[in-house]
NUDOVO-198452 format. One record per atom (N, C-alpha, C): z, x, y. Coordinates in steps of 0.001 Angstrom, whole numbers, plus 500000, padded with zeros to 6 digits. Atoms other than C-alpha are relative to their C-alpha. Layout:
residues N
ZXY...
***
This chain:
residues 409
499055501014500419735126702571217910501209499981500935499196500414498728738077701120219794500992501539499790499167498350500326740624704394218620499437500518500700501231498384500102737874706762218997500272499605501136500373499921497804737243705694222853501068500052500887498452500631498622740986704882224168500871500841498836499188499326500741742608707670222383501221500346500556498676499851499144745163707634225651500475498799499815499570501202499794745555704135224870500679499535498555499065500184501424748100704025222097500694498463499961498898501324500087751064701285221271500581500133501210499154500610498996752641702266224217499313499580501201501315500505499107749718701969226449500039498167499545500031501507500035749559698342225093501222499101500621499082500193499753753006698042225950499940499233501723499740500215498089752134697221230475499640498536499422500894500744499870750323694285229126501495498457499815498974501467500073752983690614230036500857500627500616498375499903499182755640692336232151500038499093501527499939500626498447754373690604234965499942498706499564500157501134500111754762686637234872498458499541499735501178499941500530751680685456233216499375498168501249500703500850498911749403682132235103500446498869498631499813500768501005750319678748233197498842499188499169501026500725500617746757677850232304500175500525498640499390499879501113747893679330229319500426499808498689498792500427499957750377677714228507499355498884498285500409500832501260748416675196225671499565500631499078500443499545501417747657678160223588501414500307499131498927499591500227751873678864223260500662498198498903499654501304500652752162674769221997501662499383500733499203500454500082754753674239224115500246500483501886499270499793497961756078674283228563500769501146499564499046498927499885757760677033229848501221500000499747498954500719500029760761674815229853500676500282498574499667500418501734760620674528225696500281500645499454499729498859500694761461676200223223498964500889499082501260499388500748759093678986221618500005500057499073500199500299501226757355678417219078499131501495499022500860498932500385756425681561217126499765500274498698500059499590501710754858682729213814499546500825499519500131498512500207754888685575211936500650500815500176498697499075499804758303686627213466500968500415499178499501499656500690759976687025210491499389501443499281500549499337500165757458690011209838500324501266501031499616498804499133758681693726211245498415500535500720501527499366499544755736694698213657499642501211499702500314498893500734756264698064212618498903500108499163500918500062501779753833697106209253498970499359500710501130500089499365751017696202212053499242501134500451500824499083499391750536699655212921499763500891499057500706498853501427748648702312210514499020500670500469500650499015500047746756705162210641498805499452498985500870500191501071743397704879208663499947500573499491500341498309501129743212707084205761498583500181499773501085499227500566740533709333204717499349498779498420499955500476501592738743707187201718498723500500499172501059499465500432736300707998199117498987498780499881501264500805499999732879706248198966499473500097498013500141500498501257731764704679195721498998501149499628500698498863500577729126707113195917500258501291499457499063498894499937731915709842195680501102499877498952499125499915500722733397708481192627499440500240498739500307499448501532733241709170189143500071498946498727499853501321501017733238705783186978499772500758498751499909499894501955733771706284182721498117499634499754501262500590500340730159703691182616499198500166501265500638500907499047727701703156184286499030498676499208500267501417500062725499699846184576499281499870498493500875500026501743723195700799181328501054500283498780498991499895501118726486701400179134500033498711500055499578501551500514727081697744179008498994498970499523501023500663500654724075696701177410499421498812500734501058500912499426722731694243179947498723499268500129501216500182500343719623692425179711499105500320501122501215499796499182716756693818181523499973499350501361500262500465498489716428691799184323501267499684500776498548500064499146719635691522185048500480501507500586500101499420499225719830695131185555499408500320501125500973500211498481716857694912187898500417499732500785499631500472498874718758692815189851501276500534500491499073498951499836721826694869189735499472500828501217500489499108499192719748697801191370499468499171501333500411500549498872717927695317193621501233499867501123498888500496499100721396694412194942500412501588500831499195498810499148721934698517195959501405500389499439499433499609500953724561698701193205499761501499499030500158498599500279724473702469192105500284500468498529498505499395501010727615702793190118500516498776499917498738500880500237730303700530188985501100500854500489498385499720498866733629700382191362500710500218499050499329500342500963736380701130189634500656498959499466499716501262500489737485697546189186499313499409498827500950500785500892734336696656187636499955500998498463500249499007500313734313700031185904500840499710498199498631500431501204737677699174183781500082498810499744499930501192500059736980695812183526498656498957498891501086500262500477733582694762182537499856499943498173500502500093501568733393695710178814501448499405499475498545500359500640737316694108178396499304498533500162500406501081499298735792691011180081498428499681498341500872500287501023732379691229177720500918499852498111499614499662501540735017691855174448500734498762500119499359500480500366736320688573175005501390499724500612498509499484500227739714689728176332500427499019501443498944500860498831742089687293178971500126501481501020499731498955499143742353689491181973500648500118501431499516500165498308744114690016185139499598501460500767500257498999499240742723692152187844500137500003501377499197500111498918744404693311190827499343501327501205500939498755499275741995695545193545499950499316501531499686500378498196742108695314197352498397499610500140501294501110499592739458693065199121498976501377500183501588499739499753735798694205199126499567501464499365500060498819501451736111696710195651498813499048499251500848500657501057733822694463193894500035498942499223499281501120501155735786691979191996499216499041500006500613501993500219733457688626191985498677501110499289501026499636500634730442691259190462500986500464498508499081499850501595733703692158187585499632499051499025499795501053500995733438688847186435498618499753499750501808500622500117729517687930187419499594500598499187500821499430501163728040690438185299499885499810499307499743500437500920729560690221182521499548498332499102499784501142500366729680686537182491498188499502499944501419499779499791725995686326183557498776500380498755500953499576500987724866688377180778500505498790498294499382500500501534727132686299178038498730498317500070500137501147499911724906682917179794498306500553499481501498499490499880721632685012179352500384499387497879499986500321501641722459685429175124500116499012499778499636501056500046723932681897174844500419498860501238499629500697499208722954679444176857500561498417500350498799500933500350725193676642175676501558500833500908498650499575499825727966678729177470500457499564501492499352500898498427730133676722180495501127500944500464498813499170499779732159678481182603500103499355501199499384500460499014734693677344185383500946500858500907499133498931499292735568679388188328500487498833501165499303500515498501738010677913190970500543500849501120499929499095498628738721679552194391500906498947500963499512501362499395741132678168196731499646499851501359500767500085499443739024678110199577498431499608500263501535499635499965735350676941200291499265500667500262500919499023499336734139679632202252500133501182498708500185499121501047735475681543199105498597499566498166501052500585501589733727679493196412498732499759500805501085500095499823730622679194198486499739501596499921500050498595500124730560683153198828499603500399498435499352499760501806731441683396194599498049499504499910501574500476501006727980681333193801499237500571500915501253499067499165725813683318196651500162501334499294500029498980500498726862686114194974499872500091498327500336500123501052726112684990191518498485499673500288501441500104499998722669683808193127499251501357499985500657498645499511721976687383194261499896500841498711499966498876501404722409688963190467498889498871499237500764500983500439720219685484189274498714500244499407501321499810499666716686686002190356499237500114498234500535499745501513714306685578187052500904499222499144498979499986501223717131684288184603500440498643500424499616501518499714717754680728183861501616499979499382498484500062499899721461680642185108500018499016500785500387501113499352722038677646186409501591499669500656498645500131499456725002676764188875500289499200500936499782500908499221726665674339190731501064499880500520499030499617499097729010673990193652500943498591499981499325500910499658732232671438193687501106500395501197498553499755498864734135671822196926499967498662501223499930501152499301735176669230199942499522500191501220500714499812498950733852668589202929498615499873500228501515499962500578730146668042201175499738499044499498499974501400500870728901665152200044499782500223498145500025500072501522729432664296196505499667499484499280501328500731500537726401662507195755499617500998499256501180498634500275724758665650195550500612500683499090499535499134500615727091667699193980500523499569498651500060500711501560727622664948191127498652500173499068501965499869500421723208665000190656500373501423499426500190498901500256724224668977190506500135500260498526498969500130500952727000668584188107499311499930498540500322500062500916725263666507185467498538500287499790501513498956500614721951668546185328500808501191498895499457499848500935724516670307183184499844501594500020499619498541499533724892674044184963500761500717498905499418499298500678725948676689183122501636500425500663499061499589499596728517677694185895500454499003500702499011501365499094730732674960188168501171501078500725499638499421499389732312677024190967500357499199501224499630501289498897734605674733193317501478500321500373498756499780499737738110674076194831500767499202499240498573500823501091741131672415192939499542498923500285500010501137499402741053669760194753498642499170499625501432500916500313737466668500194302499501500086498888500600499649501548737007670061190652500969498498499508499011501477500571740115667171189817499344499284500527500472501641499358738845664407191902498604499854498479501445500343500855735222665165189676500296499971498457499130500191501250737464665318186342500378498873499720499444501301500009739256662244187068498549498540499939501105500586500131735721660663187520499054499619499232501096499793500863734232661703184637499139500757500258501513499490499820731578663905185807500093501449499733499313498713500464733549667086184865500712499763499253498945500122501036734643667399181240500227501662499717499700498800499661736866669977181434500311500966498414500363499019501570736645670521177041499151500359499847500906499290500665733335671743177073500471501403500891500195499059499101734234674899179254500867500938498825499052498801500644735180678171177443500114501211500614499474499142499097735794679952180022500170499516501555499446500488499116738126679812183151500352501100500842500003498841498989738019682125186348500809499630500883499450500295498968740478681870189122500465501314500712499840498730499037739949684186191793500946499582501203499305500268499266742172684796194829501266499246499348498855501067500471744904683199192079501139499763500611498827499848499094748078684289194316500090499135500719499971501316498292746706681905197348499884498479499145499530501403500660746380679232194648500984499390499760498386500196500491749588679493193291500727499798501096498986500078499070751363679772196326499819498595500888500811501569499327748864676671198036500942498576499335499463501570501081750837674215195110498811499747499108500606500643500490748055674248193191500508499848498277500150499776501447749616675058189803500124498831499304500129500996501218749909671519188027498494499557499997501390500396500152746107671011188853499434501326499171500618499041500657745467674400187196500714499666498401499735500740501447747384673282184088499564499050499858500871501239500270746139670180184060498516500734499335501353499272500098742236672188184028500529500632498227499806499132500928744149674462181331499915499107498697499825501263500771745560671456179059498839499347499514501137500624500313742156669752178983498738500996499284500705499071500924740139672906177742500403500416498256499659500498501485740906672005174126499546501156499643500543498508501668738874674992171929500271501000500625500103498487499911739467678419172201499304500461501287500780499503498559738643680154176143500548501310500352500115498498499467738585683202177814500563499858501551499193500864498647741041683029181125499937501409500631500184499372498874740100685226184059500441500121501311499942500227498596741992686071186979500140501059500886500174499274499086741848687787190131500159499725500926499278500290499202743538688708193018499840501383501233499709498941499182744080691459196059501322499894500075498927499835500024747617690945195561500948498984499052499587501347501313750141689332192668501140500435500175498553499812500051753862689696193482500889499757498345499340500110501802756114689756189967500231498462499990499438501977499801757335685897191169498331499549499325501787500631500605753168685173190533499727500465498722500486499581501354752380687244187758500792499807498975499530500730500959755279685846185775499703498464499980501148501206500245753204682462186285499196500057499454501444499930500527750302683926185756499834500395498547499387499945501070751677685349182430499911498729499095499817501257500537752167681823181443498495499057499293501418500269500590748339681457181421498916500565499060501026499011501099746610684318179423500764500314499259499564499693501633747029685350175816499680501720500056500147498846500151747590689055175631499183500600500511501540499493498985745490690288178652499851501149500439500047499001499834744313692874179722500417500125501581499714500236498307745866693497183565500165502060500029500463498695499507743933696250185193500325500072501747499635499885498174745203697202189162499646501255500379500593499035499168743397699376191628500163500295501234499932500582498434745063698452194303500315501917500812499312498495499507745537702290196485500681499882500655499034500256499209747553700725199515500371498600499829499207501637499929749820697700200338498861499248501147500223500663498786747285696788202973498050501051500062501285499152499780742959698035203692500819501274500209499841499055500115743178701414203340498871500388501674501295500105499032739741701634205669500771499607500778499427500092499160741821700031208345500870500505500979498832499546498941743343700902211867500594499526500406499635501281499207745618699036212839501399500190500756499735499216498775747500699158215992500785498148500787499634501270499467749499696002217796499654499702501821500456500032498636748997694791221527500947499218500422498793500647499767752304693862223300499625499214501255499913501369498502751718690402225850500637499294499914499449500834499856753144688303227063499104498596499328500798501262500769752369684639225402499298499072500637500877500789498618751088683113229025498459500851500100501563499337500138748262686241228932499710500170499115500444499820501682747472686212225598498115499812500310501971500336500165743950684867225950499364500677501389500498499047498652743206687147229506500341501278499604499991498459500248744150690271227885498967500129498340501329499945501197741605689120224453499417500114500958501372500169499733738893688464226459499692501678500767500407498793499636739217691940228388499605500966499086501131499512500904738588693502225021498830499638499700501244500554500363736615691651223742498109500252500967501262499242499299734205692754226718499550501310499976499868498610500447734681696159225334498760500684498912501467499867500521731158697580224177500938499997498594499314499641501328733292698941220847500353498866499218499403500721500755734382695573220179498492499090499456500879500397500030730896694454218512499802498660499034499927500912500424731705691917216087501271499478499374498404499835499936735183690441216010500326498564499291499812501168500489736851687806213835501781499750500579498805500403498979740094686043215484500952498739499058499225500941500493743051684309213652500687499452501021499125500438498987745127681891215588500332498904498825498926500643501286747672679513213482500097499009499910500193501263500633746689676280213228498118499808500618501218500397500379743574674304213198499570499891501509500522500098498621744325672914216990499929501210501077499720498908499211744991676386218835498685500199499195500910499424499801741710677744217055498684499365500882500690500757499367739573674841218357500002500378501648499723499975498664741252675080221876499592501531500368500335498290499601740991679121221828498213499951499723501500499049499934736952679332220876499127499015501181501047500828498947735971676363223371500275500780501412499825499426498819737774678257226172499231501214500139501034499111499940735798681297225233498541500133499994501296500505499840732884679648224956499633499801501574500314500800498669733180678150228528500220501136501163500065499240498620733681681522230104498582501124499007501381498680500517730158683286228211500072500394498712499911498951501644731553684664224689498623499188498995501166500732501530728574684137221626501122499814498852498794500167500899731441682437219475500094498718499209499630501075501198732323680184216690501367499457499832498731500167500345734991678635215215499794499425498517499551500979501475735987677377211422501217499600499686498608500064500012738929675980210538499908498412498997499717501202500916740542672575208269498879498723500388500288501151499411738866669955210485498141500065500169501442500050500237735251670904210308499419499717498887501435500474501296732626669631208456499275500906498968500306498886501232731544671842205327498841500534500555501466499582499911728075671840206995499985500863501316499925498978498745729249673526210322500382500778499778499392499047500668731399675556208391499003501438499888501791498890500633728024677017206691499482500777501157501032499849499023726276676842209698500552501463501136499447499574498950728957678564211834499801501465499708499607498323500873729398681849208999498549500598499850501894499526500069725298682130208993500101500467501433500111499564498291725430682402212629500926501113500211498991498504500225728155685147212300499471500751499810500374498234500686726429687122209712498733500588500398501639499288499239722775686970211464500505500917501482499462499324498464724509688187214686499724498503501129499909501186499178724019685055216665500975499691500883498520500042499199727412684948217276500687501385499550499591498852500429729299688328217370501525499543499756498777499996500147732937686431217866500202498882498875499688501187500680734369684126215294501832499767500152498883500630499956737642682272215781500440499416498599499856500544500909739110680943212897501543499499499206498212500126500737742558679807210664499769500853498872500494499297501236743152681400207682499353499847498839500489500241501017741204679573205649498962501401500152500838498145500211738743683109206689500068501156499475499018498629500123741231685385205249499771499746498916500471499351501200739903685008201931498594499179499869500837500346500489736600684718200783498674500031501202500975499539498764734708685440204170499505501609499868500389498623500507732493688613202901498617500470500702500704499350499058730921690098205878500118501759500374500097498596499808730160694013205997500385500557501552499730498918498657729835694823209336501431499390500949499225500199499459732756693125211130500878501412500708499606498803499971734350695815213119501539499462500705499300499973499843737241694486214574500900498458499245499445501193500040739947691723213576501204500066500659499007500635499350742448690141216115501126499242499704499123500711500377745323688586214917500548499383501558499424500657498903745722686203218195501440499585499901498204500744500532749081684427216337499884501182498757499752499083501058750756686786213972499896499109498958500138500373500843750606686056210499500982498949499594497973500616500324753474683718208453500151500746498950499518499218500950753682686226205879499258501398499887500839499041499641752462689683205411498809499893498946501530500218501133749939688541202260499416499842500434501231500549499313748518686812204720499230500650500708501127499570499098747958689393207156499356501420499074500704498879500331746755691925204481498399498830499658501379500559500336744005689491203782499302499944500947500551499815498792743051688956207340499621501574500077500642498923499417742680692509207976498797500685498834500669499679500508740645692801204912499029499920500203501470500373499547737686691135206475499468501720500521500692499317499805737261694557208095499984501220499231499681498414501028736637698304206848499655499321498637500583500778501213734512696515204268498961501158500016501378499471500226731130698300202852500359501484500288499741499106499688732543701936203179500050500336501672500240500233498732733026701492206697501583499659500617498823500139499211736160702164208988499935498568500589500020501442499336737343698553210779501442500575500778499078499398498521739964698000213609500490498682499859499324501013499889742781695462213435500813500153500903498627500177498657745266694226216479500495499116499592499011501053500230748020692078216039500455499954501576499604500123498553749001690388219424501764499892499797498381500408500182753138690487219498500614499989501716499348500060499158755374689460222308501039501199500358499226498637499855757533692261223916501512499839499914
***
């Protein structure tokens, strides 16, 4: 790994990299002439809180859960598919969660990315659609790559068991996903934005649902979505069960979120402010070599599959075509693509097809890839939520990962 091999090559070692006048081809990844004024983001963030040691962590196999999967009375084939999935044990998220979640109970749960949280809710919820299958449930995500992730991972616990589910997000045509709709799914897993449009339409009545999931809620709340989530709330007339979940809930959020559940249960697992599994380490350039001092890693055997933020939609476009045009196997996702390249781009990621991916932050939540070993922060973050989510992509699956933040000197 990159540490392990360049163990002479610390922060200050990163430090030679922009003292020398950089070349102005450049110059269109900075958004602005030498002349102008710089435009930077993420500078309100102390770089200090880019660099970390990885801690020692324990492996799920190395923990000690209260249940395991046969304490919660599951139906048969749903454990099957449990085990099929390589599920052992219950995380502790799921661990403390699961039978509060089966009793009924409003819940908030707060656990750092890639603990388990979307199998907290699936199980449970899964097994309540198995006993009664009159039962509707509505999860929103404020991302597509997150709500397409959410129902692949409800397909994968499925198999055998008539659970039936359907996807509302944008970027997809909504022919199809209306045909989905009124075949009359047990689950409806979508973004704000396109669950309202299909509300306002009629094709989503949002009183039959008695139960309401909103994962990633923090990036909702903070996105503007909260009068479309009241609105959703308001219209669920009878009696529901309100589910949410997060890798991070500041007191400003969770006295919102407060506002939505009835005496809940709020379970947090969080162990650090930031991946624990993570190394992370900054790389001081100048903003003219920014993209000639990536690509020299990036040719770096260690660096084997690498995901790349840069801070808007047009700098990621412009950054993965230039890497494209000198050899890299690379992608890009971002606002302006098509839902179906989107797909196409994150399949090609996770088969290995492509080892680099470029992207905005719509990647930084809900992109749930194991092996990733490094992540780049090309543009620093605009807040640090943001960049604990980015670096969550790596040091996933019990597995050390390797984050850089690029900062100016």
């Amino acid at each position: 790994m990159y540490q392990q091999n360049t163990n002479s090559r610390s922060v200050r070692h990163f430090a030679h990299f922009g003292q020398r006048p950089g070349s102005s081809k450049f110059n269109h990844f900075s958004g602005s002439s030498r002349g102008a004024p710089r435009r930077r983001f993420g500078n309100i963030i102390n770089p200090a809180l880019f660099i970390k040691k990885a801690e020692e962590f324990t492996k799920i196999e190395e923990t000690n859960p209260i249940h395991s999967f046969t304490d919660f009375n599951f139906n048969p084939q749903l454990l099957a598919n449990i085990k099929a999935n390589s599920y052992l044990k219950p995380t502790p998220i799921q661990d403390q969660l699961i039978s509060e979640i089966i009793a009924g109970r409003d819940v908030l749960g707060v656990a750092n990315t890639g603990t388990g949280k979307t199998a907290a809710f699936a199980l449970p919820l899964i097994n309540e659609i198995i006993k009664n299958p009159r039962k509707r449930i509505l999860i929103l995500a404020p991302t597509r790559e997150l709500a397409q992730q959410i129902k692949d991972d409800f397909r994968s616990f499925t198999p055998g068991l008539k659970v039936y589910l359907a996807l509302a997000i944008g970027g997809a045509f909504m022919r199809e996903q209306i045909m989905d709709i009124r075949r009359g799914p047990n689950v409806i897993i979508g973004t704000p934005g396109r669950v309202m449009d299909l509300g306002r339409r009629r094709v989503i009545n949002f009183a039959q649902f008695d139960t309401l999931v909103l994962d990633e809620v923090d990036r909702m709340l903070d996105m503007g979505f909260v009068a479309d989530i009241k609105s959703v709330v308001s219209q669920i007339t009878q009696k529901h069960q309100t589910l949410f979940f997060s890798a991070t809930v500041d007191k400003k959020i969770e006295a919102l979120i407060d506002t939505f559940l009835i005496n809940p249960v709020k379970v947090s697992v969080k162990t650090t402010t930031t991946s624990s599994h993570v190394e992370q380490n900054v790389v001081r350039v100048d903003r003219y070599r920014k993209e000639e001092v990536l690509c020299d890693l990036l040719k770096k055997p260690e660096f084997k599959k690498v995901l790349i933020f840069a801070s808007t939609k047009m700098y990621t476009e412009k950054l993965y075509l230039s890497l494209q045009q000198k050899g890299f196997k690379v992608g890009s996702i971002h606002g302006d693509k098509r839902q179906s390249q989107r797909i196409t781009t994150i399949r090609s990621f996770k088969n290995d097809s492509l080892n680099i991916l470029v992207a905005t932050d719509v990647a930084a939540r809900g992109l749930d890839i194991h092996d990733i070993t490094h992540v780049i922060n090309f543009d620093q973050p605009a807040t640090y939520d943001d960049y604990i989510h980015r670096i969550g992509r790596t040091g996933r699956a019990n597995q050390k990962g390797y984050a850089l933040t690029f900062i100016e000197p």
